[in-house]
C-alpha positions as CSV (number, residue, x, y, z in Angstrom):
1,X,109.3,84.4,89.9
2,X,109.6,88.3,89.5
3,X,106.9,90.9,88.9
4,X,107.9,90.5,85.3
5,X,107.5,87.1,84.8
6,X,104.1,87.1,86.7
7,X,102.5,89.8,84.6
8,X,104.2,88.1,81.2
9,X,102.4,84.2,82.4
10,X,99.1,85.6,83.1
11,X,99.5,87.8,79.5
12,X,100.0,84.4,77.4
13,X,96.7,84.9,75.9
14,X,97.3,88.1,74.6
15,X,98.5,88.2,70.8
16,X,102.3,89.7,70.1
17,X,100.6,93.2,68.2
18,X,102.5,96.4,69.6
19,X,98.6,97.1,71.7
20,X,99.4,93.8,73.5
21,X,102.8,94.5,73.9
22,X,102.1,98.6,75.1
23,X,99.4,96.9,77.6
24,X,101.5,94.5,79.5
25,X,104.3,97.9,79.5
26,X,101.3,99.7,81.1
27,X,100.6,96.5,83.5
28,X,104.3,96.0,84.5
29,X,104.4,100.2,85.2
30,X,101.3,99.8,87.2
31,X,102.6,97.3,89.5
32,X,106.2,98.9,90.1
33,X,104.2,102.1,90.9
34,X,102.1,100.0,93.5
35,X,105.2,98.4,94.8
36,X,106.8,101.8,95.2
37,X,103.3,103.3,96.6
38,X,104.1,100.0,99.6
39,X,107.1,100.8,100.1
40,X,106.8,104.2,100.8
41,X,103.6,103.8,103.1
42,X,106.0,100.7,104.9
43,X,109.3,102.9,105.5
44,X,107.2,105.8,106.7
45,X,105.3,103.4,109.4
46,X,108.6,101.9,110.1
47,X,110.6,104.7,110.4
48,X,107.8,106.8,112.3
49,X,108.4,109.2,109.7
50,X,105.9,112.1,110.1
51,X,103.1,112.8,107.0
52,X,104.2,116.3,107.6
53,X,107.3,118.8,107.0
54,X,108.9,120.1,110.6
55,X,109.2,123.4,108.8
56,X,107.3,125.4,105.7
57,X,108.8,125.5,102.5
58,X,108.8,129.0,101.8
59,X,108.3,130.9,104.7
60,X,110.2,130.3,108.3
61,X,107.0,129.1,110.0
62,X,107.7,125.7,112.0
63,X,105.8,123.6,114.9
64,X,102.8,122.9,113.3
65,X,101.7,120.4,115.6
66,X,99.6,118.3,113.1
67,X,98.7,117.7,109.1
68,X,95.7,119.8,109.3
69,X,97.6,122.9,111.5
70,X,100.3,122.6,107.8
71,X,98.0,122.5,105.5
72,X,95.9,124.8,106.8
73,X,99.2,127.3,106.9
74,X,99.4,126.1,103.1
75,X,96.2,126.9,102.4
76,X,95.7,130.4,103.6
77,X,99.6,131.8,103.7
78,X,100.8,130.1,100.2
79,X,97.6,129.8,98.3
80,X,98.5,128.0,94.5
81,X,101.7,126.4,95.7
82,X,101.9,123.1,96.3
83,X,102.3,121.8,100.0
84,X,103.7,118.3,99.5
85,X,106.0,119.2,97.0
86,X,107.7,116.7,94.5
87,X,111.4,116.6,93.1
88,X,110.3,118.6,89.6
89,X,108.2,121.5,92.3
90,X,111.4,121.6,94.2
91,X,113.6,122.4,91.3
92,X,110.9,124.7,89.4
93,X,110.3,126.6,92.6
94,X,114.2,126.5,94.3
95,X,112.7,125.0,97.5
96,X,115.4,123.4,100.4
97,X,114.9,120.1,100.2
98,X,113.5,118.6,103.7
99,X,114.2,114.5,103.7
100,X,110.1,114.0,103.5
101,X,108.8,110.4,101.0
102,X,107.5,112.4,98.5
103,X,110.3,114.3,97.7
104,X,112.0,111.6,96.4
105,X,112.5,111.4,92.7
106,X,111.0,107.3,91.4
107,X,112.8,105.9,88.8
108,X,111.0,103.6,86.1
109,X,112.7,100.8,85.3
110,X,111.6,100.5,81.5
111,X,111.5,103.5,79.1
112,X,107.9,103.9,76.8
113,X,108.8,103.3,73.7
């Protein structure tokens, strides 16, 4: 049985109003965001993929050596920018994109209606 059809048996209780019906949207989201959240956390351990960029995003620095050496360049070079950067940061502030989890863009699979 898929996600779907587990969160729709344990909602049998619920009545068919649009609430019941916005909830169970809300619990299906809330599990494909978990799943996602897994998978990310799974590819990065199996891929040894590092919880840091090699480079900064808007300045040349490199080598860091560690997540607190980055974000401590963040923090005191780049104050009020963001350091992990997302697809709609990338796009707003014309950033090279560097391969890292979180700059991938998650797609819903059901539109809030």
């Amino acid at each position: 049985m898929n996600t779907a059809g587990k969160i729709l048996a344990n909602s049998k209780g619920r009545s068919n109003t649009k609430f019941g019906l916005q909830l169970f949207q809300f619990e299906y989201h809330l599990v494909y965001q978990c799943k996602e959240i897994l998978l990310h956390w799974t590819t990065m351990k199996i891929l040894n993929m590092s919880s840091f960029p090699p480079r900064c995003y808007y300045c040349d620095s490199k080598n860091f050596g560690s997540v607190d050496g980055y974000e401590r360049h963040i923090v005191t070079r780049h104050p009020n920018l963001p350091g992990y950067p997302g697809p709609a940061d990338i796009q707003f502030y014309r950033l090279v994109n560097q391969d890292m989890y979180w700059e991938r863009e998650i797609k819903a699979d059901f539109e809030w209606k």
